[in-house]
Structures are given as C-alpha cells and as structure tokens.
C-alpha positions as CSV (number, residue, x, y, z in Angstrom):
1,X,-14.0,24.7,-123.3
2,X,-12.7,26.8,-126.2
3,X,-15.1,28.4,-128.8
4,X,-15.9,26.4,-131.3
5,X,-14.8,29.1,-134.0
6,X,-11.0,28.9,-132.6
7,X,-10.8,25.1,-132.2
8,X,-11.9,24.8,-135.4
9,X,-9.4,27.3,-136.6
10,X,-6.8,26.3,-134.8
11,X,-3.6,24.4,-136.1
12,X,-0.4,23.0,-135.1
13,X,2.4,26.4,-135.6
14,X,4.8,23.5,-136.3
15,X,3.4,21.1,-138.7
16,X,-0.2,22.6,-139.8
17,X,-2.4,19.6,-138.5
18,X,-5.3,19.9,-136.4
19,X,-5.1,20.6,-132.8
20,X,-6.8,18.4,-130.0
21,X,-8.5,20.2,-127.6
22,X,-9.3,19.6,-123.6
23,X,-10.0,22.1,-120.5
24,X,-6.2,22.3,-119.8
25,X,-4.6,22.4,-123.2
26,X,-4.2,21.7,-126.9
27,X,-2.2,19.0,-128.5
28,X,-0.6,18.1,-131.5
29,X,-1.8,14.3,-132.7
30,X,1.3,14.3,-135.1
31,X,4.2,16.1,-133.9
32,X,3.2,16.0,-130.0
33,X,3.5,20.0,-129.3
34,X,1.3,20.8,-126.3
35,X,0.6,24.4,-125.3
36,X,-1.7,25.4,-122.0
37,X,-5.1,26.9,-121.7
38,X,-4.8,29.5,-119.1
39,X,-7.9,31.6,-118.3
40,X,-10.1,30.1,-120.9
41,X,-7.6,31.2,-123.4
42,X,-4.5,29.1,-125.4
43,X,-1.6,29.7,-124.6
44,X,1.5,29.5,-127.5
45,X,3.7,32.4,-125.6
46,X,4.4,34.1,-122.8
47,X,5.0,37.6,-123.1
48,X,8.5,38.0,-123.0
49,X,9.6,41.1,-125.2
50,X,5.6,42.3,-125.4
51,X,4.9,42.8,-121.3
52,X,4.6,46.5,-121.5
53,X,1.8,45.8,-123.7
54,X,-0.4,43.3,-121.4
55,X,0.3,45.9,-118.8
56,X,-0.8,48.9,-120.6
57,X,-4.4,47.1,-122.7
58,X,-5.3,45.4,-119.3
59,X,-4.4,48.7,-117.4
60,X,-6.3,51.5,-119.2
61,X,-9.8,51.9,-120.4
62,X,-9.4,53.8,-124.1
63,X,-11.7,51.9,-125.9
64,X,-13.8,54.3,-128.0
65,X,-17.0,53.2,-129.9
66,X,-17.3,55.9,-132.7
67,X,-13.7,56.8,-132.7
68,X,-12.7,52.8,-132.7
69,X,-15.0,52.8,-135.7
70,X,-13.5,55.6,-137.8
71,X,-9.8,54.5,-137.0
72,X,-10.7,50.9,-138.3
73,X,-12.1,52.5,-141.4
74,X,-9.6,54.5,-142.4
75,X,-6.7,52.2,-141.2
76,X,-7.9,49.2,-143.2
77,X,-10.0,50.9,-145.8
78,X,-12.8,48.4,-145.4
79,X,-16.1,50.1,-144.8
80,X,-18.1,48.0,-141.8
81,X,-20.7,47.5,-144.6
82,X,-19.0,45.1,-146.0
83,X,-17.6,43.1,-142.7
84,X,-21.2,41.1,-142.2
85,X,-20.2,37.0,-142.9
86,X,-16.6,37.5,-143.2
87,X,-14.4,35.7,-141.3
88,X,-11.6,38.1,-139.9
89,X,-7.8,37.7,-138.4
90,X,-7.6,40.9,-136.2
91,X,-3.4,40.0,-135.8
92,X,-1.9,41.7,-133.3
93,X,-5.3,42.6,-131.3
94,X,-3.8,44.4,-128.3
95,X,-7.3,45.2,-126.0
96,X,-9.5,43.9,-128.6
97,X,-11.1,47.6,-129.6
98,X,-10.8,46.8,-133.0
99,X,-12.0,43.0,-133.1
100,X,-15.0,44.4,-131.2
101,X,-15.6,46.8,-133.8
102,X,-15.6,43.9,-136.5
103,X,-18.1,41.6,-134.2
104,X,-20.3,44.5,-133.7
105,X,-21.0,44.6,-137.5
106,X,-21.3,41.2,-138.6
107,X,-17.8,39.7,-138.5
108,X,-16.5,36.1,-137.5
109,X,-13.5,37.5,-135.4
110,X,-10.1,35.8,-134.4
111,X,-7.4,38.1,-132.4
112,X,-4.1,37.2,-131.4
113,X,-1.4,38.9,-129.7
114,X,1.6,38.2,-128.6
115,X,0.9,39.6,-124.9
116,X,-1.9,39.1,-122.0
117,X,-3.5,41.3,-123.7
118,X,-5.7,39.1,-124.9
119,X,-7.7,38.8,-121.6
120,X,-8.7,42.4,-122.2
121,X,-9.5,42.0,-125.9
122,X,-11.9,38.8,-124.1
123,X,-13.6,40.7,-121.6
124,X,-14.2,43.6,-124.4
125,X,-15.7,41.0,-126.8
126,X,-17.6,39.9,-124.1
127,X,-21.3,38.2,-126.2
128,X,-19.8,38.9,-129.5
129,X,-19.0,36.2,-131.7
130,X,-15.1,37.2,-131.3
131,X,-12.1,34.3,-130.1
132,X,-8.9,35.4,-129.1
133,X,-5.4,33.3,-128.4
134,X,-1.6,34.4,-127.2
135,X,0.5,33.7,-129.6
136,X,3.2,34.6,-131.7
137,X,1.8,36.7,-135.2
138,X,5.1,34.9,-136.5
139,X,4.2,31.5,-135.7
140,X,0.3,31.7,-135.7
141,X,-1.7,28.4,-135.0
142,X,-4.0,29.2,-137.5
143,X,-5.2,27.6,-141.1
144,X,-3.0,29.5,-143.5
145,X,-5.5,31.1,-146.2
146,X,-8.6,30.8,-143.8
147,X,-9.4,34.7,-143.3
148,X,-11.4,36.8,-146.1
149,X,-9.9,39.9,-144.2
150,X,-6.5,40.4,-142.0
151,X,-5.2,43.7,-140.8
152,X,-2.8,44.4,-138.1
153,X,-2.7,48.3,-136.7
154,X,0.1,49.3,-135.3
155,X,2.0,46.5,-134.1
156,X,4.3,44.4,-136.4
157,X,7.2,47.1,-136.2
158,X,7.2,45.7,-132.4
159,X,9.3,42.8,-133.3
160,X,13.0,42.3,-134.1
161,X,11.7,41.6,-137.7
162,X,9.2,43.6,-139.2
163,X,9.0,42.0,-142.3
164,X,9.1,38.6,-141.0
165,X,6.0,39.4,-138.8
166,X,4.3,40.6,-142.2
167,X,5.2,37.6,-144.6
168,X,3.9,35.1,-141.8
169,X,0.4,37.2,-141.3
170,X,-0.1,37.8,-144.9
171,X,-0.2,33.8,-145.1
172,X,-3.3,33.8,-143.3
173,X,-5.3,35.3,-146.2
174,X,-7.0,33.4,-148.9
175,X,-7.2,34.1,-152.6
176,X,-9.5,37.0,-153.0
177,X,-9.1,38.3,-149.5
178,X,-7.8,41.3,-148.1
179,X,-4.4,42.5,-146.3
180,X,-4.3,46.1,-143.9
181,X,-1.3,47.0,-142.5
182,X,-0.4,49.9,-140.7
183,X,2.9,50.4,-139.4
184,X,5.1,53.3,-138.2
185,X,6.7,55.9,-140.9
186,X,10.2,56.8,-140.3
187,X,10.7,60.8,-140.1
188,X,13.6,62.9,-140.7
189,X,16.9,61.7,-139.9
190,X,17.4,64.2,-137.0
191,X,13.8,62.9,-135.5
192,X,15.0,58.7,-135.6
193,X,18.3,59.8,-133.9
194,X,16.5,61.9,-131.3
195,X,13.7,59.1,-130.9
196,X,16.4,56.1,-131.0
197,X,18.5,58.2,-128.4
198,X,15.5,58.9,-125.8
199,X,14.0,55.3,-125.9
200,X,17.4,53.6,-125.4
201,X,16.7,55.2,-122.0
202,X,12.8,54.4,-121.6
203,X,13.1,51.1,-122.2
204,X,15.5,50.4,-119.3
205,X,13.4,52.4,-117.0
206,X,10.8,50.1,-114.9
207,X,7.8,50.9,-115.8
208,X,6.2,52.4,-112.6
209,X,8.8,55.1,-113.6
210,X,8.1,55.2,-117.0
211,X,4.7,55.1,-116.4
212,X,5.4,58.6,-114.3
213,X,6.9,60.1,-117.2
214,X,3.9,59.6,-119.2
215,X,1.5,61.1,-116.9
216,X,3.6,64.3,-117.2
217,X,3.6,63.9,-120.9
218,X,-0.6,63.2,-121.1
219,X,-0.7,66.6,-119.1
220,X,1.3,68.3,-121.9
221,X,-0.9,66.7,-124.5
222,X,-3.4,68.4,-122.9
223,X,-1.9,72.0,-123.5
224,X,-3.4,73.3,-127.0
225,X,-0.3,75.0,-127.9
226,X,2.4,72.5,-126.6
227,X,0.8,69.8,-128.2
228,X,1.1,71.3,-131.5
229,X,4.9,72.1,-131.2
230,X,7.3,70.2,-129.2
231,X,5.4,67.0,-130.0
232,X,6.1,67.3,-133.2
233,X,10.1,67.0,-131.8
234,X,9.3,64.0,-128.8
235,X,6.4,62.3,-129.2
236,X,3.4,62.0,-126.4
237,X,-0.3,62.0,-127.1
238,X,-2.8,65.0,-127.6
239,X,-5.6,62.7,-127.6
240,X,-9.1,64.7,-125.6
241,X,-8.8,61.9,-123.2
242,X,-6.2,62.2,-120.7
243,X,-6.5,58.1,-120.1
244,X,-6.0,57.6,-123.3
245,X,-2.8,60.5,-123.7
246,X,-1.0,58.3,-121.0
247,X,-1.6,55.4,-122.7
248,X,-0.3,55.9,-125.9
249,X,2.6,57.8,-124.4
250,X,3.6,54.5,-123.0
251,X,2.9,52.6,-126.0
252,X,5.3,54.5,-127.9
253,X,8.0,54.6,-125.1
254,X,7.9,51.5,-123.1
255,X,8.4,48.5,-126.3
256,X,11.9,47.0,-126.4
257,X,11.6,46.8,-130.5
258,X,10.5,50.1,-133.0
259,X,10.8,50.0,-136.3
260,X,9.8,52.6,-138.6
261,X,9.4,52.4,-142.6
262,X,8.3,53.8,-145.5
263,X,5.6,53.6,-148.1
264,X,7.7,52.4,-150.6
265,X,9.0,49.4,-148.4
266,X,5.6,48.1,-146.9
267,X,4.3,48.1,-150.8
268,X,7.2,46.2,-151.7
269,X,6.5,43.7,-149.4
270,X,2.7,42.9,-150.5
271,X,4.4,43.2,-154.1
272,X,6.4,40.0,-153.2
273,X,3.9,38.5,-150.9
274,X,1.3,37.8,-153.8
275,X,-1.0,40.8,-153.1
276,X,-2.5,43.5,-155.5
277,X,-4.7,46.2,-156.2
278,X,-2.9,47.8,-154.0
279,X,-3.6,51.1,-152.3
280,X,-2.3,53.3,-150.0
281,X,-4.5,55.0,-147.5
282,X,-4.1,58.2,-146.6
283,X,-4.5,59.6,-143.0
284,X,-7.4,60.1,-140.8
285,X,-6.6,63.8,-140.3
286,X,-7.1,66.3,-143.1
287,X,-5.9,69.9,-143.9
288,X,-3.8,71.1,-145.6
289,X,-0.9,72.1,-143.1
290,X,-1.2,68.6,-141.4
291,X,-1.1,67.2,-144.8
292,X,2.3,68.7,-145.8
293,X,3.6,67.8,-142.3
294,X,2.5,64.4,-142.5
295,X,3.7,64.1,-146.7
296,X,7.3,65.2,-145.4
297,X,7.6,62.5,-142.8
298,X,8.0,65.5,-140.3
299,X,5.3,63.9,-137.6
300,X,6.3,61.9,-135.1
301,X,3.6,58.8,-135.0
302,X,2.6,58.5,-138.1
303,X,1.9,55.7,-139.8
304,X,2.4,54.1,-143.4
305,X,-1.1,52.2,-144.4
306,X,-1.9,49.5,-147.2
307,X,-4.5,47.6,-148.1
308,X,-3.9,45.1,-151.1
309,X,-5.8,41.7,-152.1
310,X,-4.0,38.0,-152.7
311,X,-4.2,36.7,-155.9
C-alpha cells in the first residue's frame, strides 16, 4: 500500500475529491478517473516528453550530502532550521536529492515528477518520511493549499509552458506559506541563438549518442582552463565529479522543451499569483568577476531564483 502521508494527500487532478486507494490503483468516487500503481508508486503519466530525465536520475549517482544541502539553501532561501514539522511539495523532484535533504531535517516530504524518476527519488528516500508520485506538476493530484513550503529547481522551463507549470504549482501553497523557484536565465541574444541552434540537433540524436557527446564534454569540464572559457560559449559541466559533469551535460542537452527567462518575468508571475515579500536570491558562487558575468546574463546555466509568500 501507499504511504499514508500521500493517500491522504492525494486528490482527484480532475475534480479535487478524495482518491480511493487499493494495491493496483487509485480511483475517483465521483468522476471515475482511475490511474495505476506501478512499483509501489501512482501513476498519473507516463513520461512522454520527460524520458531523458528517468534515464539520466535513475542512471547516475550525483547525489551529494553537503553540496545537496547548500544548493537547497541558497536555491530556495529557506535555512534547514526552519524545515522541522513542515509539510513540503518538492515539485519536480527529479532523483529525489533534494526531498532527501528536506526529510533529513525534519520535513513531511511529497515529490512529484513528471518522469520515472521518481523510483530513484524512492530508493534515495529510502526510511525517511518522504512519498513521491509521477505526475504531471500541471495537473498535480494534490490538495491545492496543503504545503507550508513548495519549490521546484530547475525544472518548470522543461515544459511547452513555463508559466502554466508555475501558476498550477504555486496553487499548492497555503496562505502563509512559501514559493522557490529556480528556473533558467536567458543570456545574450548571440548565446540563445547558438544554444537554440545546437540543441535543435541534440534532441534528435538518440540518446546512447548523445550520451557520447557528453562524456567528451565531462572530460572538458574537467580541464581548468577550458572550463572557464568555451563553456561560457556551449554549455557542459565543470562540476569536480566527472559523474556528475556527464550528467548535467545531458540534462541540459537531451530535453525536448528549454525555456529561459528573466528576473523581471518570474517576479511578475508570483506578483499575479498572490505571493509577496518577495525576494530574489542571488547565486551560490561569489566574486566579483563571476558576479559581473552572471549580472550580464553572459553565463550559460544560470538561473533566475525567487522566493515569495501567499497572502
């Protein structure tokens, strides 16, 4: 059977009513919807657009314990002090690194994702008081305003609709609670036509031969002076571990959808949505040459990040 924390959570993504629950699925009383339980997990999706991400979290080990922990810190702006007894929507929970870093200090955790990932994000969460389902972040089967915190890292600019993916997550929030989002910035206007050009032909490549390109790209991460040059002009990883470098080399050039925006969009959006105190969180890195890099929308990767709190 299901946790008890997600079949309590869970609702109908058509008509908001309670879900019935047995070994092999969960059913709508009212409107009849039936989705499967696969694995121990429900089941509102397949994949579809999202595969290159069940392949990559349930391919590669890049979980991280300290780092996990300073990333969710600065990419939510809630300090783990204050995640003991709240109940948390991790949406768009790829391998779970971040759901388990919520769980380890005191959180109720839901994750969702739109992929298989979700058996990863499981098997990471293994003992922790963490539940995770596949569905869709725009359709979630979850009691809106249930979650003192939601944040999503990294994944809503995935989908055809950005914004659409953000209006349905930020429903999930209750009055008082709080809202992270981190999403992709857009660069210069010479980098989005270089990066639009090269991944209209990485994401018709399979991915065994995508998945070759990256390894060569990891190896150039690895190269102090390369990485600090031409991937500033195409994007792979520097990350110190070469697992990780080919994973997020991937990440970035396998997904059918990438969106990028800017600050002044994203806080727009929590504007409308209901949200405020709003406040816009600066990068991990410091210094003051990465600063001006980053404050030009010169680097590749970089993200736009908000935190804000529903009236």
């Amino acid at each position: 059977m299901l946790p008890t924390l997600l079949t309590d959570a869970l609702r109908c993504p058509h008509c908001v009513r309670a879900l019935d629950v047995t070994e092999a699925e969960v059913r709508c009383p009212v409107c009849n919807g039936a989705w499967p339980i696969q694995d121990g997990l429900p089941r509102f999706v397949h994949d579809q657009h999202l595969a290159s991400f069940g392949r990559q979290w349930n391919r590669y080990e890049v979980a991280h314990d300290d780092e996990d922990r300073a990333t969710f810190a600065a990419k939510t702006g809630v300090p783990l002090s204050d995640l003991r007894g709240l109940k948390v929507l991790d949406a768009g929970c790829g391998g779970g690194r971040y759901s388990k870093v919520c769980a380890q200090a005191g959180a109720t955790v839901i994750g969702a994702d739109h992929s298989s990932a979700v058996e990863k994000a499981r098997s990471l969460c293994a003992g922790l008081d963490a539940a995770f389902l596949q569905a869709d972040l725009k359709a979630l089967p979850l009691a809106p305003q249930s979650f003192d915190l939601v944040f999503s890292i990294g994944v809503m600019h995935h989908d055809a609709d950005t914004r659409m993916v953000f209006d349905s997550v930020a429903s999930m929030v209750k009055p008082g609670g709080r809202y992270a989002v981190w999403l992709y910035r857009r660069n210069q206007s010479w980098q989005e036509r270089l990066n639009t050009w090269l991944r209209s032909k990485t994401t018709r490549m399979p991915p065994d031969n995508l998945e070759r390109w990256c390894v060569w790209g990891a190896r150039l991460g690895g190269l102090p002076v390369v990485n600090r040059t031409l991937n500033k002009v195409i994007n792979f990883s520097a990350h110190p571990n070469f697992e990780n470098r080919v994973c997020d080399t991937f990440d970035w050039w396998a997904p059918e959808y990438q969106h990028h925006h800017t600050v002044a969009e994203l806080l727009h959006w929590f504007e409308v949505a209901g949200f405020t105190d709003l406040q816009v969180l600066p990068p991990e890195r410091t210094g003051p040459i990465y600063r001006r890099i980053y404050e030009n929308n010169l680097l590749i990767g970089s993200g736009v990040n908000v935190l804000g709190v529903r009236r």
